[in-house]
C-alpha positions in Angstrom: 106.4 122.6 97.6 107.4 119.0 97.6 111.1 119.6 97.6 111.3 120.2 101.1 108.9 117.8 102.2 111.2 115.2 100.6 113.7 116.8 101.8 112.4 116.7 105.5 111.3 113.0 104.9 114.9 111.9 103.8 115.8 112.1 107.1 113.9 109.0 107.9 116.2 106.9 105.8 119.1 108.0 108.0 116.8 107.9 111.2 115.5 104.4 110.4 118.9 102.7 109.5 120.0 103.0 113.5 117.1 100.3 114.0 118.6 97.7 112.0 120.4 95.9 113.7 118.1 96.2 116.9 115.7 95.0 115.2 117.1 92.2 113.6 119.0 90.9 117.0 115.3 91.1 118.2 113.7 89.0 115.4 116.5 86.6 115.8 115.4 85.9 119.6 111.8 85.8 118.2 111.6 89.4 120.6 108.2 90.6 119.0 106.7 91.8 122.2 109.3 94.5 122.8 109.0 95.4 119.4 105.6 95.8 119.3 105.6 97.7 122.9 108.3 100.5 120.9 106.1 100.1 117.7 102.7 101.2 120.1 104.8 104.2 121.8 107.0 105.8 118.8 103.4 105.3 116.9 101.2 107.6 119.9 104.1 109.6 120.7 104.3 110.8 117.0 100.6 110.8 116.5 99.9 113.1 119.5 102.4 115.8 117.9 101.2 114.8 114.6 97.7 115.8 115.6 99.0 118.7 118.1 100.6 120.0 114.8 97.5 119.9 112.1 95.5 121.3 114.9 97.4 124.3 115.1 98.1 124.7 111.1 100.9 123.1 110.1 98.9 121.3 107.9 100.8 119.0 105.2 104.0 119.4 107.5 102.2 117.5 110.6 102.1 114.3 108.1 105.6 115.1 107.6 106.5 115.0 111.2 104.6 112.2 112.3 106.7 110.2 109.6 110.0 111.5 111.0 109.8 111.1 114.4 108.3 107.6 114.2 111.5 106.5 113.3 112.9 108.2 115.6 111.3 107.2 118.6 111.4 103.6 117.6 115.2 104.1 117.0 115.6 105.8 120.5 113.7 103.3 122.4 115.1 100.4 120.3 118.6 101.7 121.7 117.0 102.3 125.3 115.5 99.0 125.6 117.6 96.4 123.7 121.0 96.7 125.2 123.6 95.4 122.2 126.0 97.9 121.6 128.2 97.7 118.6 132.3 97.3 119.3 135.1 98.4 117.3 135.3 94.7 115.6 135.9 94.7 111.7 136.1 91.3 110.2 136.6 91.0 106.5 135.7 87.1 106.5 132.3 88.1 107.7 131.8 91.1 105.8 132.7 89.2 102.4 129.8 86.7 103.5 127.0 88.8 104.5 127.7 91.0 101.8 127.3 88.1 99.2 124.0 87.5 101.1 123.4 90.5 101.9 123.5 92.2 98.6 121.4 89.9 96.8 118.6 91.1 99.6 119.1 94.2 98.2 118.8 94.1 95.0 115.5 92.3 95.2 114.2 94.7 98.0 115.0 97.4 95.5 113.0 95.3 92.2 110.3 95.2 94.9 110.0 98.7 95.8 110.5 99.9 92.2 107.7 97.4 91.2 105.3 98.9 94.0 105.4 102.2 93.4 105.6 102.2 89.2 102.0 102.3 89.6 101.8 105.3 90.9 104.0 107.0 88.6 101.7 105.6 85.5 98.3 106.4 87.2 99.6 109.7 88.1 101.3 110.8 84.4 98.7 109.0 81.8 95.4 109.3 84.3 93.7 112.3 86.3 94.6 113.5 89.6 91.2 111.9 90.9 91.8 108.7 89.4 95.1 108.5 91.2 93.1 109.5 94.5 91.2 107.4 94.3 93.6 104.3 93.5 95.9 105.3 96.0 92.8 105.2 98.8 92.1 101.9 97.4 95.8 100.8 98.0 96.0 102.2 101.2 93.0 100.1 102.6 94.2 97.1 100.6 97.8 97.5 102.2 96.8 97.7 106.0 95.9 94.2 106.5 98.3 92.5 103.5 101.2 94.4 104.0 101.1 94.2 107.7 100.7 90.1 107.4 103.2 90.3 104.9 105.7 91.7 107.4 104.7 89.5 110.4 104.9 86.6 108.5 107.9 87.1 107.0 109.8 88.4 110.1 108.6 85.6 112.2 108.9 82.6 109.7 112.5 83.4 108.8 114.3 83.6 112.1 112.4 79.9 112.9 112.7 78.0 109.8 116.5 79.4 110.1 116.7 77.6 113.6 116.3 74.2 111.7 117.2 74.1 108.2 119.4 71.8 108.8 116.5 69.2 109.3 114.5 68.7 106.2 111.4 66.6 107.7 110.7 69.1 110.2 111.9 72.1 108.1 109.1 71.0 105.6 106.6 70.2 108.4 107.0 73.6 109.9 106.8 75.3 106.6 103.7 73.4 105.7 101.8 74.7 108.8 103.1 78.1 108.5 101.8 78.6 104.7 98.3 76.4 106.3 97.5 78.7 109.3 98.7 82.2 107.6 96.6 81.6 104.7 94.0 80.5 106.6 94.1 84.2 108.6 94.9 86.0 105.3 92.2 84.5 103.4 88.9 85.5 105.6 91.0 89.0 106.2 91.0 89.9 102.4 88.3 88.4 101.0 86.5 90.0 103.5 87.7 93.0 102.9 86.4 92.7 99.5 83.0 92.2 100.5 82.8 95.1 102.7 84.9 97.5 100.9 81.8 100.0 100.0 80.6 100.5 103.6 84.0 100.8 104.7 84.9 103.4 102.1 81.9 105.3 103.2 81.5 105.2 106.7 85.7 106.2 106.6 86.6 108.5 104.3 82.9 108.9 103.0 80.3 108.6 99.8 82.6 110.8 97.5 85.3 108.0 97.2 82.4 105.7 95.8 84.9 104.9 92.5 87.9 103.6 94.8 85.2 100.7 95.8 85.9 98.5 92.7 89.8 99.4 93.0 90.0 97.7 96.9 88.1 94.9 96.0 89.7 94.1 93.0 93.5 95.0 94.9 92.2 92.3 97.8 92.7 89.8 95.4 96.1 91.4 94.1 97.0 91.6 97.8 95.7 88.0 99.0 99.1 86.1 97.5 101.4 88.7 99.3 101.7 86.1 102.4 102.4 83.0 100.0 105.3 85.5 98.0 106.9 86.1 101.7 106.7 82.3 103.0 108.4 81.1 99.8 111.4 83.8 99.5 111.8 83.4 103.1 112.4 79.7 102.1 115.2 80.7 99.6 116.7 83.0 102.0 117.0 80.3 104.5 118.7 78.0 102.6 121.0 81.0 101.3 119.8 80.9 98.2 119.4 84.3 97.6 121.1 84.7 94.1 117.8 82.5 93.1 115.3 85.7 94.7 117.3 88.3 92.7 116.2 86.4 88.9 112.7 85.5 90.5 112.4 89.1 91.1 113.9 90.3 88.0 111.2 88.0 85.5 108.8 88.7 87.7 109.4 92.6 87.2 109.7 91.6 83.2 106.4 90.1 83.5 105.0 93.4 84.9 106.2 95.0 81.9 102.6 94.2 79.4 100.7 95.4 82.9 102.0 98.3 82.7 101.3 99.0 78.8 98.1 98.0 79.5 97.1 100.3 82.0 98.5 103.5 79.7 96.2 101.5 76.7 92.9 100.3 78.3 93.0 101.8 82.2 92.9 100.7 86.2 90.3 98.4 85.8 92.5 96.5 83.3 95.8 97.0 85.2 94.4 95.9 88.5 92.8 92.3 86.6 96.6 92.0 85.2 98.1 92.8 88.4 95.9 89.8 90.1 97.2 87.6 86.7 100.5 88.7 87.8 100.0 88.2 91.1 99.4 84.2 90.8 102.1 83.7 88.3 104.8 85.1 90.8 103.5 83.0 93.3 104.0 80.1 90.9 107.6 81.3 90.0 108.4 81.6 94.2 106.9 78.5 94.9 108.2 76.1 92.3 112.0 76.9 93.6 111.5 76.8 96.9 109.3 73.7 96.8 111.8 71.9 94.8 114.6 72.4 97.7 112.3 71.2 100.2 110.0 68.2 98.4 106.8 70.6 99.0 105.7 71.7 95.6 103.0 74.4 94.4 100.6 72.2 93.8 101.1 70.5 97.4 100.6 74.1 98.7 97.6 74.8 96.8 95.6 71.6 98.0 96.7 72.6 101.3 95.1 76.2 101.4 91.9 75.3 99.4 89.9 74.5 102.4 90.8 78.1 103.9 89.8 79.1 100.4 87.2 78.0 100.7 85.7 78.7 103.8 86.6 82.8 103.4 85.4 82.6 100.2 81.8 80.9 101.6 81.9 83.9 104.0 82.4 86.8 102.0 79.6 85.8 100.1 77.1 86.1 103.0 78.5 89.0 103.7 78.3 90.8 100.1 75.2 89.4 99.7 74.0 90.6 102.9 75.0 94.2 102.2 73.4 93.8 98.5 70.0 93.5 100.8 69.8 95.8 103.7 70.0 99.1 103.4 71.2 101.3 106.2 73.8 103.4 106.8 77.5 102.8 106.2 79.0 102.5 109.8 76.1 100.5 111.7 76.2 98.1 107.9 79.9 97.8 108.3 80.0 97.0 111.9 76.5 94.2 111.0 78.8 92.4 107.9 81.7 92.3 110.3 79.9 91.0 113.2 78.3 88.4 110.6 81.6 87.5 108.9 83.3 86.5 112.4 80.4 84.3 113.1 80.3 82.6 110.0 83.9 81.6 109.7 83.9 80.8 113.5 81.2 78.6 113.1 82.4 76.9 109.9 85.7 76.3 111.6 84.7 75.3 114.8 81.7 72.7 113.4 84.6 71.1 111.4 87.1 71.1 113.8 89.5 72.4 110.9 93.1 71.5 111.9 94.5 74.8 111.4 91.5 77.0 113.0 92.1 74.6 115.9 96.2 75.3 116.0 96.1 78.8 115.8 93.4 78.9 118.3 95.7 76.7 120.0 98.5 79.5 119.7 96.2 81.9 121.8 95.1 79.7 124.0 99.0 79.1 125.2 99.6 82.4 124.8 97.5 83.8 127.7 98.8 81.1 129.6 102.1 81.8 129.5 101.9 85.8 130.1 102.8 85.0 134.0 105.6 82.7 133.6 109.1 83.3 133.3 111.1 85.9 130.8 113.1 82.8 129.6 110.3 80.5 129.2 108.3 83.0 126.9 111.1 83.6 124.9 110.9 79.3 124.0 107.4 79.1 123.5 106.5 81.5 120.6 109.0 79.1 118.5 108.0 75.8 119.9 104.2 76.6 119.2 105.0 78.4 115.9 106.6 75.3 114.6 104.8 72.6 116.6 
């Protein structure tokens, strides 16, 4: 049964590589809106057949071709909408560069995608099928905020501290406020997270995932470095040093050698506290090279996020608490604890007129501003603001 599926799902590897260089060109102008305008349409185009397909009994194969043809409508309108075309130009000089670069980014994306799934593959041969269920829910829930900051972070941050690396003082002040505002967001989303995780498990996918609880809210704090790991490669890749990612990655994946024994030895619980153990010492092993090319260090970096620490961390506890003491159902308690963790950290921020609330805040307020003027002018501003 699953060799077609696979088979079928291959095709989005092939699909997916004809948006490469779109996208890329698109990141490089700092072009998110159009890519989030395809991201929307290839994402309802394919749900609507997706849905059109599992209500008429396709079943499994309706996840299949949601998958597929979300790559390819993003490749389609990608090609519709951006207008670089490719011409019949071969340079060796610039092939022998990029691929030097270029390969090095492979290798590590590889270690990284290796790394992420090995989990699976250990839950799924030395556990039960429900275990793996139910630690593959967790992930999934853990993933949609973490992963999808991890992405926007590092897509954004790369393309602007590329624009002016060669000049250190502001490279390092930009830096410094990208690693301030993002953890700031990343904080209060994950932590949060954690502190709702039973009533969103329940008023989601329902009562009977009950023992994937403990999994997301231990995997939020697994998940909670994934923007610092992103910011500090991006920093090695910007000042082409990415023959320095490929050993980080390949110690760090060493490192994730005795979490692995102990998960077949003493179970998830135990592999998830290693994986959060792991979690901070890779951030220490990114950091500390990418600090030392630009004067900011780890410990510089730590100070600096503490207060957003801080505040999420003051939040979530309201909220967990709060949950610990009403009772009601899951969806109107989810919605409450929500409601009551926006307040909070709005409150806290804005009565201490924190500096990086206040800047990202900022960063909205200029954006709505701007949405009447000019193509060229909106195309500046997203990369003034970000670094300024």
């Amino acid at each position: 049964m699953l060799k077609p599926l696979i088979r079928v799902l291959g095709l989005s590897v092939i699909v997916s590589s004809f948006t490469l260089i779109q996208t890329t060109l698109l990141t490089k102008r700092i072009d998110f809106r159009l890519q989030t305008k395809i991201s929307l349409v290839a994402a309802v185009l394919s749900g609507l057949i997706g849905i059109v397909m599992a209500y008429t009994g396709y079943g499994v194969w309706s996840l299949v071709a949601r998958i597929t043809l979300g790559f390819f409508f993003s490749s389609l309108l990608l090609w519709y909408w951006n207008k670089w075309r490719p011409s019949l130009v071969f340079s060796m000089v610039s092939f022998r560069t990029l691929f030097a670069f270029g390969g090095n980014l492979l290798i590590s994306g590889l270690l990284d995608t290796l790394y992420r799934n090995i989990y699976y593959v250990i839950i799924g041969k030395y556990f039960s099928a429900a275990e793996l269920g139910h630690y593959t829910r967790a992930e999934q829930f853990k993933s949609l905020p973490s992963s999808y900051l991890q992405s926007v972070i590092g897509r954004v941050s790369y393309p602007v501290l590329s624009s002016i690396q060669d000049d250190p003082p502001r490279l390092k002040e930009a830096y410094k406020r990208t690693i301030r505002s993002s953890m700031l967001i990343t904080f209060v989303l994950m932590l949060g997270l954690a502190a709702v995780a039973k009533p969103t498990v329940f008023a989601l996918i329902g009562p009977k995932w009950e023992p994937c609880v403990i999994y997301l809210q231990l995997l939020c704090f697994v998940g909670m470095t994934y923007p610092l790991h992103a910011i500090n490669l991006n920093m090695l890749y910007v000042q082409g040093r990415s023959d320095l990612a490929v050993i980080i990655e390949v110690i760090k994946k060493v490192l994730a050698v005795p979490v692995i024994i102990v998960a077949i030895f003493f179970g998830i619980k135990a592999m998830l506290l290693g994986m959060i153990l792991l979690s901070f010492i890779a951030y220490y092993l990114n950091s500390y090279w990418s600090g030392r090319l630009i004067n900011y260090s780890w410990i510089e970096q730590i100070k600096d996020v503490t207060p957003s620490f801080i505040i999420a961390a003051v939040m979530s506890a309201i909220v967990f608490i709060e949950g610990m003491f009403f009772r009601l159902p899951p969806l109107p308690m989810l919605l409450i604890q929500v409601v009551t963790g926006a307040l909070i950290t709005f409150s806290i921020c804005e009565g201490l007129r924190y500096k990086d609330y206040l800047y990202l805040k900022d960063i909205i307020k200029q954006n709505f501003q701007n949405k009447g003027k000019s193509h060229e002018f909106d195309q500046e501003t997203p990369k003034q603001k970000f670094l300024f």
